[in-house]
KOLRO-733653 format. One line per field, with one value per residue: residue number from 0; x, y, z of N, C-alpha, C, CB in turn; residue in three letters. Coordinates in Angstrom, 2 decimals. Glycine has a CB too. Example, Ala and Ser with C-alpha at 12.3 -4.5 7.8 and 13.67 -1.06 7.14 Angstrom:
# KOLRO-733653
seq = (0 | 1)
nu = (13.19 | 12.85)
nv = (-5.69 | -2.25)
nw = (7.80 | 7.08)
cau = (12.30 | 13.67)
cav = (-4.50 | -1.06)
caw = (7.80 | 7.14)
cu = (13.20 | 12.90)
cv = (-3.30 | 0.03)
cw = (7.80 | 7.87)
cbu = (11.31 | 14.08)
cbv = (-4.47 | -0.60)
cbw = (9.05 | 5.72)
type = (ALA | SER)
END
This chain:
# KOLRO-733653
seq = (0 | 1 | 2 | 3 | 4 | 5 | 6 | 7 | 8 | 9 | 10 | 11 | 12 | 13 | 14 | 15 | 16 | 17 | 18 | 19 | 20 | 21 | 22 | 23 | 24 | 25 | 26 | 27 | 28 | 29 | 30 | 31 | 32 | 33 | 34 | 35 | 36 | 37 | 38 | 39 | 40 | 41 | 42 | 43 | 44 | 45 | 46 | 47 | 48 | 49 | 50 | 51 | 52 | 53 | 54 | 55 | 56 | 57 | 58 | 59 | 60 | 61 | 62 | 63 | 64 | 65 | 66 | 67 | 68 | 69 | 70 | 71 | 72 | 73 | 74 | 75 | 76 | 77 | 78 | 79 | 80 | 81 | 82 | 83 | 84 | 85 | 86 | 87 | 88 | 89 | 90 | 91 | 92 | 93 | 94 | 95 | 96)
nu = (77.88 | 75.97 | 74.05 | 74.37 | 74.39 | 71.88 | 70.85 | 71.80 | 70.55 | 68.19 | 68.38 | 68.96 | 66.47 | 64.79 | 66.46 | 66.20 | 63.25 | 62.62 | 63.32 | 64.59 | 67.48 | 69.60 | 68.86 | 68.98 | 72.14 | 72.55 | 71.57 | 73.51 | 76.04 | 75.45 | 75.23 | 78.22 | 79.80 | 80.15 | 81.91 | 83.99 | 84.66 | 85.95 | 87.65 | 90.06 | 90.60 | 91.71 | 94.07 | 95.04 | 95.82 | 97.59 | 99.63 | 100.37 | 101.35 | 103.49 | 105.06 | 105.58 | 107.01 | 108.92 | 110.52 | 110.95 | 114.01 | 116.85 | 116.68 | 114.48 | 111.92 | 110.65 | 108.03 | 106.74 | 107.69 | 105.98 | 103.46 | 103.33 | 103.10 | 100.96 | 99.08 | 99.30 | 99.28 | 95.98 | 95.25 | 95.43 | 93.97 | 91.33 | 91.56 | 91.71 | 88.82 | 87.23 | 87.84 | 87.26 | 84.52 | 84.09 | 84.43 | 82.85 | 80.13 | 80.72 | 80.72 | 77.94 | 76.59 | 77.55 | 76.39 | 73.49 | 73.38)
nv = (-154.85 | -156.88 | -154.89 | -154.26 | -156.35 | -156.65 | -154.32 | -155.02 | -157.62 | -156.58 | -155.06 | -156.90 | -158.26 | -156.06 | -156.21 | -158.91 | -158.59 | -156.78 | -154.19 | -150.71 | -150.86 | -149.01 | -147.63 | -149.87 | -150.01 | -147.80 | -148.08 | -150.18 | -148.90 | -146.59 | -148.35 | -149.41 | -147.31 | -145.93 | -149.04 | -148.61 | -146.13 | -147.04 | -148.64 | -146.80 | -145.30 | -147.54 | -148.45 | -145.96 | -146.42 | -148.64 | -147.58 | -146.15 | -147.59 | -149.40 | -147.43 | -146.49 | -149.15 | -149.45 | -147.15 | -148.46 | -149.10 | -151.21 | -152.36 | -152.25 | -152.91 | -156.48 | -156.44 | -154.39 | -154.15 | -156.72 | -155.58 | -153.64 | -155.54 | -157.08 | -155.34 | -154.63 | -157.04 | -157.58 | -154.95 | -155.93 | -158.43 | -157.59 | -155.69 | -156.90 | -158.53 | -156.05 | -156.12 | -158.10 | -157.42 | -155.27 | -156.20 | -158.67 | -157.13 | -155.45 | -157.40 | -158.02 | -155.66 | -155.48 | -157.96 | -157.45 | -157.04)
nw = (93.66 | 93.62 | 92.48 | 89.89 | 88.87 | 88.93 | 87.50 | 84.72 | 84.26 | 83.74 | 81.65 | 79.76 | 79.54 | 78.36 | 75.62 | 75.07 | 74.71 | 72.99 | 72.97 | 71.64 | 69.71 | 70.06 | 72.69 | 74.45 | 73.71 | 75.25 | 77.74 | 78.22 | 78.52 | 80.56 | 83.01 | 82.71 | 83.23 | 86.30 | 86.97 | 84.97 | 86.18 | 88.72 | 87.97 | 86.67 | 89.48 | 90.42 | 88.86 | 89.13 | 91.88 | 92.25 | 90.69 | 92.46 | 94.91 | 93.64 | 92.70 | 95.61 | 96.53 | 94.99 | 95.69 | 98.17 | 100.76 | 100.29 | 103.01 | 104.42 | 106.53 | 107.08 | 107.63 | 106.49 | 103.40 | 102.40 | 104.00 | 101.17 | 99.26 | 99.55 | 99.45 | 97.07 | 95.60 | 96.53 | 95.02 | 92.04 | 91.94 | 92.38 | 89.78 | 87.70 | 88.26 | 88.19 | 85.24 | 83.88 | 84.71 | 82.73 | 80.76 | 80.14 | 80.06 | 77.57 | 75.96 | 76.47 | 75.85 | 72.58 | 72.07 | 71.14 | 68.46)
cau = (77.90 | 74.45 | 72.95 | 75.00 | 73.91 | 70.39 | 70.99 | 72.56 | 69.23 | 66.78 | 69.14 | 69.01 | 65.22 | 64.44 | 66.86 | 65.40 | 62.05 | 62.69 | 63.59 | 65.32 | 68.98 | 70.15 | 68.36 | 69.79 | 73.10 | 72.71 | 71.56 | 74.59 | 77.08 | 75.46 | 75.95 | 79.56 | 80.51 | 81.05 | 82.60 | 85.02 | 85.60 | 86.92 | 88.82 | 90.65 | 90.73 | 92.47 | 94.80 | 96.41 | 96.52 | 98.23 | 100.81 | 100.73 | 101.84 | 104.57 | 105.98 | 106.06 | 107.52 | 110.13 | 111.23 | 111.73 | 115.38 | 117.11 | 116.81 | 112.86 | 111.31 | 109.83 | 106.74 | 106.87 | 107.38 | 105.06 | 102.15 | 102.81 | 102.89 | 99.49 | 98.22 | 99.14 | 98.06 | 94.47 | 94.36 | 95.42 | 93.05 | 90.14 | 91.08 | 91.15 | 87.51 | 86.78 | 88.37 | 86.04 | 83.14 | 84.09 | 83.98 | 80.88 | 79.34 | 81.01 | 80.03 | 76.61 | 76.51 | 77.57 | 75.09 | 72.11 | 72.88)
cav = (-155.68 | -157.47 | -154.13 | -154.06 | -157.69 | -156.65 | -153.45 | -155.97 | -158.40 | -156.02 | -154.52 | -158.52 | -158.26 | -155.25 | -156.35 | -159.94 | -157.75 | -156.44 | -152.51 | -150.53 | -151.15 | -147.48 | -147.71 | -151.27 | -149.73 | -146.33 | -148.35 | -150.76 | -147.82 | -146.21 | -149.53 | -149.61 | -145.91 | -146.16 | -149.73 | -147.51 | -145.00 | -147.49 | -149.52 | -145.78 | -145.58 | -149.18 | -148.42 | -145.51 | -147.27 | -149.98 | -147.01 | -145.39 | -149.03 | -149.46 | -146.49 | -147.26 | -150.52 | -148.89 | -146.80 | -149.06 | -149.31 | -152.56 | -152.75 | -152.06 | -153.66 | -157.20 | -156.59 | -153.20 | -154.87 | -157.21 | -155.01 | -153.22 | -156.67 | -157.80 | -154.47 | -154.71 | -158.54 | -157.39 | -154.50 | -156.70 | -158.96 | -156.74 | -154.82 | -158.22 | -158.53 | -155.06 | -156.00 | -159.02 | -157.07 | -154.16 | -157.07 | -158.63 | -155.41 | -155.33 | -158.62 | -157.94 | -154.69 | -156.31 | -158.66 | -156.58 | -156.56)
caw = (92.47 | 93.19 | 91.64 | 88.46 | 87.88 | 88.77 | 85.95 | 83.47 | 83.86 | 83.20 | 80.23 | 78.67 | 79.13 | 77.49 | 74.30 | 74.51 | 74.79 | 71.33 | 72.70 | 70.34 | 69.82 | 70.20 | 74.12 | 75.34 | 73.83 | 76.14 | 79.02 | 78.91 | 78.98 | 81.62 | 83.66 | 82.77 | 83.40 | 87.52 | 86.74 | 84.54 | 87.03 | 89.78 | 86.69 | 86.99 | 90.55 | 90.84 | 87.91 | 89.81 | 93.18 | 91.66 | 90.13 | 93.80 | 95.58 | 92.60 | 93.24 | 97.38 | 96.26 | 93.66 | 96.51 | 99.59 | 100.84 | 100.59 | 104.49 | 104.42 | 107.75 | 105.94 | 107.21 | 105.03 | 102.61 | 103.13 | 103.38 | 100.06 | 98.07 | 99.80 | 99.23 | 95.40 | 94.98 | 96.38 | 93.65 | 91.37 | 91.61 | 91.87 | 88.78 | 87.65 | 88.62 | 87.34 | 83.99 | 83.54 | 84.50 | 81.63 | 79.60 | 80.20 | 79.69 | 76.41 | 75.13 | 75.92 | 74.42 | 71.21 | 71.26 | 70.83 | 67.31)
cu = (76.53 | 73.57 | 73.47 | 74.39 | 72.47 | 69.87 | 71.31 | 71.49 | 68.39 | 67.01 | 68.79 | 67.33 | 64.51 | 65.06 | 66.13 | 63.65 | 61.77 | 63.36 | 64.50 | 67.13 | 69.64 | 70.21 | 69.23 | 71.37 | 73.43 | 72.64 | 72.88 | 76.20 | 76.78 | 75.95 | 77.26 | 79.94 | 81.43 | 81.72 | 84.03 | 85.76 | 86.74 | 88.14 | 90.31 | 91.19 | 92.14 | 93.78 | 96.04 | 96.68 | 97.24 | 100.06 | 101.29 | 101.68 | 103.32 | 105.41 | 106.50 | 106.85 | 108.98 | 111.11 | 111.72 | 113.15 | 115.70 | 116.77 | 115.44 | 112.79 | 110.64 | 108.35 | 106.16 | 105.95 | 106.47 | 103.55 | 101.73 | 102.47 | 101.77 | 98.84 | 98.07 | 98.79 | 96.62 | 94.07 | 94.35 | 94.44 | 92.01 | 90.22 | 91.17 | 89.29 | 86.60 | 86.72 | 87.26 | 84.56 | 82.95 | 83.59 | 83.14 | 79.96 | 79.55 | 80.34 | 78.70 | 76.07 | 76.49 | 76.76 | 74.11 | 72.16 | 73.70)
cv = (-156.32 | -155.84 | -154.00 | -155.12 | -157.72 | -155.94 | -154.07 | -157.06 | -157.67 | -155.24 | -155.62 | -158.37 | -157.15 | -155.68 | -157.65 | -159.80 | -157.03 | -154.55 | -152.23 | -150.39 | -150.24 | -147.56 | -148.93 | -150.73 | -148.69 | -147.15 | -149.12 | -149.96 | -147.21 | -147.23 | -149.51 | -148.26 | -146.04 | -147.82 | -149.14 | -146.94 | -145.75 | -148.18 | -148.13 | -145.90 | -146.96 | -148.99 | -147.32 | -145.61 | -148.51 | -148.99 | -146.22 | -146.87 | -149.52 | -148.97 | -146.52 | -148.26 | -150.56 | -148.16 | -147.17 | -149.34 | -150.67 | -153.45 | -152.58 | -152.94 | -155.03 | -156.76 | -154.98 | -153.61 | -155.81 | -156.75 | -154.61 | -154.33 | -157.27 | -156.41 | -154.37 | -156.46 | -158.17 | -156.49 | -154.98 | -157.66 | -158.65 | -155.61 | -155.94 | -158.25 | -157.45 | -155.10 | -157.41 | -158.52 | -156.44 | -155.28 | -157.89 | -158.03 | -155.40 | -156.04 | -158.36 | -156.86 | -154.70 | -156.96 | -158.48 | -156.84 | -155.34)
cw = (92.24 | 92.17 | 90.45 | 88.07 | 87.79 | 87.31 | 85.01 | 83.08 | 83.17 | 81.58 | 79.05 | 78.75 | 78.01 | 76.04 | 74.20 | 74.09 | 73.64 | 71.46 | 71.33 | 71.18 | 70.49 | 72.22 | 74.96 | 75.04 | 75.34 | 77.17 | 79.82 | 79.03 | 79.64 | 82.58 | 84.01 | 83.27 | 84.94 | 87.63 | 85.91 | 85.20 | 88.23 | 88.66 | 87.15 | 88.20 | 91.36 | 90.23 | 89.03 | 91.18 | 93.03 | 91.24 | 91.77 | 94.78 | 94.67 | 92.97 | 94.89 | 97.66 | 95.42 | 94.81 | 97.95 | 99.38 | 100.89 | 102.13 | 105.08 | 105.67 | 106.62 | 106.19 | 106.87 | 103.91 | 101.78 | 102.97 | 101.79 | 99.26 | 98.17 | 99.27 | 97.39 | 95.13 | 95.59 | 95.41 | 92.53 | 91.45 | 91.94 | 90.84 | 87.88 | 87.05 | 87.81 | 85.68 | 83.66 | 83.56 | 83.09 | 80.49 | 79.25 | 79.71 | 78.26 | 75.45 | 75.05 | 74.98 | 73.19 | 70.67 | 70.57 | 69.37 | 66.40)
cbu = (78.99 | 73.29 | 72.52 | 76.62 | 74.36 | 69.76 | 71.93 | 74.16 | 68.45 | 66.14 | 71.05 | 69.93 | 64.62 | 64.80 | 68.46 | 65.61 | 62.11 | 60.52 | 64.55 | 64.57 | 69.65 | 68.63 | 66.63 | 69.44 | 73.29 | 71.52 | 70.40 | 74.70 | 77.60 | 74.35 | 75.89 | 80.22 | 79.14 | 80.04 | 81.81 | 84.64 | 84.36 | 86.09 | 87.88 | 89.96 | 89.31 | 91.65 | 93.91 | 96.63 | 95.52 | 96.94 | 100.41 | 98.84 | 100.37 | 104.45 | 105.31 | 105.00 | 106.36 | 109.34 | 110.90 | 111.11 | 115.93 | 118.50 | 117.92 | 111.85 | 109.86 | 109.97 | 105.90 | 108.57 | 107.78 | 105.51 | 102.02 | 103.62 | 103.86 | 98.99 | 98.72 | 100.92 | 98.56 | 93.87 | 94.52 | 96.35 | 93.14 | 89.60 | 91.86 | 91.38 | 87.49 | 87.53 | 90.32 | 86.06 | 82.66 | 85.82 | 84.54 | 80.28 | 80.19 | 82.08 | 80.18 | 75.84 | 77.17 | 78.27 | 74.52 | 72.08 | 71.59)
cbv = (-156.75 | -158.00 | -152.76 | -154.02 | -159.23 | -155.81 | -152.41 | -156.86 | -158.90 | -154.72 | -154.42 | -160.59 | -158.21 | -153.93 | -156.30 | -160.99 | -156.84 | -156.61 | -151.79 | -148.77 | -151.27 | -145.92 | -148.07 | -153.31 | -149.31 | -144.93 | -149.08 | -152.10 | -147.06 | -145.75 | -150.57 | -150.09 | -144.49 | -145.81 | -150.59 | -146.60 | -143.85 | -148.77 | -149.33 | -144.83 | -145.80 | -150.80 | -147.83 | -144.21 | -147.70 | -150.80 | -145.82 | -144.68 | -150.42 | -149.02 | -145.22 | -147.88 | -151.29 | -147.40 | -146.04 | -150.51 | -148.67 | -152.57 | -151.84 | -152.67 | -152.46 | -158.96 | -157.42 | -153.16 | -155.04 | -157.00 | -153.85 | -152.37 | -157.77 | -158.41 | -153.14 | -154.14 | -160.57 | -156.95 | -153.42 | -157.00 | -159.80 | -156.13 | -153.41 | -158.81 | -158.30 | -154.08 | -156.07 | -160.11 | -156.09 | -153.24 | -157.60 | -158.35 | -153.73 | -155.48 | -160.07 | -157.92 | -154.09 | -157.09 | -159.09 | -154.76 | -156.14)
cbw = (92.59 | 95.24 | 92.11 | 88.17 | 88.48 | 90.07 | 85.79 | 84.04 | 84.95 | 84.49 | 80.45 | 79.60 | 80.32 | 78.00 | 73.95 | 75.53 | 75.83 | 70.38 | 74.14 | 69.29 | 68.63 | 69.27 | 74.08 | 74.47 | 72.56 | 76.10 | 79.10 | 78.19 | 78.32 | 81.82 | 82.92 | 81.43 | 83.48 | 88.94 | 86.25 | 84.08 | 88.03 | 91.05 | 84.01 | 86.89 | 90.59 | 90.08 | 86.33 | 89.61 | 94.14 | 89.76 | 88.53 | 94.76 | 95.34 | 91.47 | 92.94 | 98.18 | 95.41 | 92.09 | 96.45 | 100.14 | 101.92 | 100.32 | 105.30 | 102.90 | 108.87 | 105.99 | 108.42 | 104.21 | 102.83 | 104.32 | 104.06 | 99.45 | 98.01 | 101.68 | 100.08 | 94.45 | 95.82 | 97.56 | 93.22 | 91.36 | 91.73 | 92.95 | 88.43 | 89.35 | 90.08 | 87.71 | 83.82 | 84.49 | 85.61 | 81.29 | 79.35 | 81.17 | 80.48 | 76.34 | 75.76 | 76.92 | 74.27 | 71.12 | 71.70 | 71.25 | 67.74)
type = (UNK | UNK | UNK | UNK | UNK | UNK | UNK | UNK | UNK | UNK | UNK | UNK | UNK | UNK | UNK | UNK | UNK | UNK | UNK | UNK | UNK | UNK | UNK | UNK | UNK | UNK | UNK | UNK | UNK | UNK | UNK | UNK | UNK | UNK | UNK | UNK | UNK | UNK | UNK | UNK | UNK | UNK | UNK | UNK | UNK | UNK | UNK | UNK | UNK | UNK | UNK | UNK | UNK | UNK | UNK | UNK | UNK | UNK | UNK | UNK | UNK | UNK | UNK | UNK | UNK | UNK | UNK | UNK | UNK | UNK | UNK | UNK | UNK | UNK | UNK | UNK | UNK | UNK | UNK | UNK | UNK | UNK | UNK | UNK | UNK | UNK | UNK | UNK | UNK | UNK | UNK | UNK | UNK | UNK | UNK | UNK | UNK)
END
């Protein structure tokens, strides 16, 4: 993440720098792309843990149980995280102009 926010500085310099619009656009969707891909990534480990969670037996061991619901509150709140970055990204993108 420190290098996305490093890529996302030098993106705000070049547009506060006057580049052209078209360029600060391209650069801040490259940025976002592998932020994207895990967004993905998270999305269907979130549908993989569901489903593990959809199919435990009433009589599940708790600490089963247990794991899957910690394992889905941590992707949850790193697609969370992810979903604030996308949008960051967005906003600035916008800005440009």
């Amino acid at each position: 993440m420190f290098e996305l926010n490093e890529q996302l500085d030098e993106i705000r310099e070049l547009r506060e720098g006057g580049a052209d619009p078209a360029e600060v656009a391209r650069r801040f969707e490259k940025a976002k792309a592998p932020i994207e891909a895990r967004r993905v990534e998270h999305e269907q480990r979130v549908a993989q843990l569901s489903e593990r969670w959809d199919a435990l037996r009433a009589d599940a061991p708790a600490e089963e149980r247990r794991g899957i619901l910690e394992a889905l509150r941590q992707c949850v709140l790193e697609r969370n995280y992810i979903t604030n970055l996308i949008g960051t990204i967005d906003r600035e993108a916008s800005a440009h102009g």
